[in-house]
C-alpha positions as CSV (number, residue, x, y, z in Angstrom):
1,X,0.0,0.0,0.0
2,X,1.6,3.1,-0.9
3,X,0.4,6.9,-0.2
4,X,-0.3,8.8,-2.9
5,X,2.2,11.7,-3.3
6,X,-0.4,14.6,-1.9
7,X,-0.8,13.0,1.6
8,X,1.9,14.0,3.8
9,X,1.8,12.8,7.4
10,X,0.7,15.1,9.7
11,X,4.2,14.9,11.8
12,X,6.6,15.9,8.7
13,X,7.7,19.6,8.8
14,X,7.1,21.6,5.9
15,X,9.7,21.9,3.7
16,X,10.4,25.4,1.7
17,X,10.5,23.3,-1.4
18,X,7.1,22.3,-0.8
19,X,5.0,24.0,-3.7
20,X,1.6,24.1,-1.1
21,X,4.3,26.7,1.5
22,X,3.2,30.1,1.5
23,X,5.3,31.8,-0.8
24,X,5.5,34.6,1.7
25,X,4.1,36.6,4.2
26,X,2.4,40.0,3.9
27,X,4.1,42.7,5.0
28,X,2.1,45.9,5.6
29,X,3.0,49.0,3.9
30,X,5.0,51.9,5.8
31,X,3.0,54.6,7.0
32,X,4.6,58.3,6.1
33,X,5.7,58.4,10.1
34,X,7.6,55.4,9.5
35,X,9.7,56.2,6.9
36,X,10.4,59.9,8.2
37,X,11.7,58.1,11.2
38,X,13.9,55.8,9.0
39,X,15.2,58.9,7.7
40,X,15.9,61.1,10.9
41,X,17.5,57.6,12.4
42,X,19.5,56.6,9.0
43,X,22.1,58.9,8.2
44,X,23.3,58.9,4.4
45,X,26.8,57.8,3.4
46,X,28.6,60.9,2.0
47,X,30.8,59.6,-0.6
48,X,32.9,62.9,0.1
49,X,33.8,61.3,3.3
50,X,34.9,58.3,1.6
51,X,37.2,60.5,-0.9
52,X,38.4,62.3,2.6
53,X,39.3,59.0,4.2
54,X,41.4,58.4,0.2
55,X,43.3,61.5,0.2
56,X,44.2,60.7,4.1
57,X,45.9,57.3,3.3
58,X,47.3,58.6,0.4
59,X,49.0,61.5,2.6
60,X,50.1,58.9,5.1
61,X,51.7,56.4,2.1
62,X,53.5,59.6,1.0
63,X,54.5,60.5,4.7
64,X,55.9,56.7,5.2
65,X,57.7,56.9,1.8
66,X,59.2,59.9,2.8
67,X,60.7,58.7,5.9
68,X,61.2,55.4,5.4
69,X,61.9,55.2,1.7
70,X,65.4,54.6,0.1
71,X,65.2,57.4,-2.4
72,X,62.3,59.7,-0.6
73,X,61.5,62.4,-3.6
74,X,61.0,60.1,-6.3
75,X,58.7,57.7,-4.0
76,X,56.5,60.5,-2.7
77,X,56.0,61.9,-6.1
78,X,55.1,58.3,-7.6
79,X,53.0,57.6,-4.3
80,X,51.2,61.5,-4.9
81,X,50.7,60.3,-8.7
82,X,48.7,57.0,-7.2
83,X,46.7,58.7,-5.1
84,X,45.5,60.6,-7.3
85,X,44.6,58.6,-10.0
86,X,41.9,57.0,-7.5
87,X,41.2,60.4,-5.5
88,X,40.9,62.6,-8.1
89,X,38.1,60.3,-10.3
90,X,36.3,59.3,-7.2
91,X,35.4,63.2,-6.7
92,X,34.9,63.4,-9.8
93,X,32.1,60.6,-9.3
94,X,30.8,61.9,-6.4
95,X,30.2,65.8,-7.9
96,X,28.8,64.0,-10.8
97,X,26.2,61.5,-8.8
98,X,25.3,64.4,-6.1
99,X,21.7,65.2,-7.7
100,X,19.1,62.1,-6.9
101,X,17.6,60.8,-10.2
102,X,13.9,60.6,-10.7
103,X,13.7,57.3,-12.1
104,X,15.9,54.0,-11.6
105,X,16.5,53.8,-15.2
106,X,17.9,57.3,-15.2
107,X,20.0,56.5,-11.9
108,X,21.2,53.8,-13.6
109,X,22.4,55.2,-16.2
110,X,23.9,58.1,-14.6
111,X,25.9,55.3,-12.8
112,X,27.0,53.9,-15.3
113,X,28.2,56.9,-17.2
114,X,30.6,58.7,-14.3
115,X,31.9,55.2,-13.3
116,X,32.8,55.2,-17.3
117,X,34.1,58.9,-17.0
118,X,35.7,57.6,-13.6
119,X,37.8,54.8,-15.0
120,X,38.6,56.8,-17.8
121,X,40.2,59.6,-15.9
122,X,41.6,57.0,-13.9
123,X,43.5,55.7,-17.1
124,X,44.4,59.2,-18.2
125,X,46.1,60.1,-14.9
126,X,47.8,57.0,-14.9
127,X,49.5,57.4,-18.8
128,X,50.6,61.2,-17.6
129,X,52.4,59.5,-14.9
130,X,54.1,57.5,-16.8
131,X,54.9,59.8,-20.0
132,X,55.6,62.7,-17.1
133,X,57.7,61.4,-14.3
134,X,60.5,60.5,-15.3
135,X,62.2,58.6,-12.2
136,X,58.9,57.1,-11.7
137,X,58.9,54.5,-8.7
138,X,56.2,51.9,-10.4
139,X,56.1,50.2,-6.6
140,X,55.3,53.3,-4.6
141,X,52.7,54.5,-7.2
142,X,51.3,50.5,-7.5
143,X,51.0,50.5,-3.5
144,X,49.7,54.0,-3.5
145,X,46.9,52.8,-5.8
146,X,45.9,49.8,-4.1
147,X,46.0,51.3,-0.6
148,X,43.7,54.1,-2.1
149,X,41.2,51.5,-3.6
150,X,40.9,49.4,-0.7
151,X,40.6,51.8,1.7
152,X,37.1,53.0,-0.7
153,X,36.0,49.5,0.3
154,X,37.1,49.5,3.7
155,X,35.7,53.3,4.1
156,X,31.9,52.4,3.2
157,X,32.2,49.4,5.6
158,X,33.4,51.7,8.4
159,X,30.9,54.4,7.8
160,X,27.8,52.2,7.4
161,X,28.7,50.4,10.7
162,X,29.2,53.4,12.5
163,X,26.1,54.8,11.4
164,X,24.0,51.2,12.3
165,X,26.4,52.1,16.2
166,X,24.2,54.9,16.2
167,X,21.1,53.3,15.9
């Protein structure tokens, strides 16, 4: 005798692959109070902070360089040139994404062309340097540039959790 596959026993859990589970629960919509009190309590992330937080570790590379490097001029100036290519086209970005877009479609695209203008600034600062400086120190400008990227990933990690501290 074998069950037919519609009768479950009345002991088994339901699984989530089940096609008779609720797809989801309802959620009621926000009232206006609500998401003025989201607002008040969730501060936005300036991205100008984040460029701040760039140009600092940029400063402190060239710093280190300078003190600690074995031909000082020529490593600041290299470590100044790497900064800057990710400094510079991240303002950029940010002056060009300050106004809010109407539509997604429109944000979107707005995105999509300052991160184009942003990488190709990017590339631009980067051929200068090397046409420009002419004792260029590839490894000071190479950890100038990484630093300075990673810290725009590290930045909007450390601003977002200080700003869910707050809450």
């Amino acid at each position: 005798m074998t069950a037919s596959p519609e009768v479950r026993p009345a002991s088994s859990p339901v699984s989530p692959w089940d096609d008779d589970a609720p797809d989801s629960v309802p959620v009621p919509p926000w009232t206006a109070q609500q998401v003025q009190a989201l607002l008040v309590r969730e501060k936005p992330l300036s991205p100008w902070r984040v460029v701040a937080i760039q140009a600092g570790v940029g400063g402190l590379l060239a710093l280190a360089w300078w003190l600690l490097g074995s031909a000082p001029a020529q490593q600041v100036r290299s470590t100044v040139w790497g900064a800057v290519a990710v400094v510079l086209p991240h303002a950029v970005m940010a002056w060009g994404l300050r106004r809010p877009a109407v539509q997604a479609q429109a944000a979107f695209l707005s995105f999509l062309v300052w991160e184009l203008i942003k990488v190709g600034l990017a590339v631009v600062i980067l051929v200068a340097a090397a046409w420009l400086v002419r004792d260029l120190s590839w490894p000071a400008l190479l950890v100038a540039l990484i630093a300075c990227l990673k810290v725009h990933l590290g930045a909007w990690w450390w601003l977002s959790r200080a700003v869910q501290r707050t809450n």
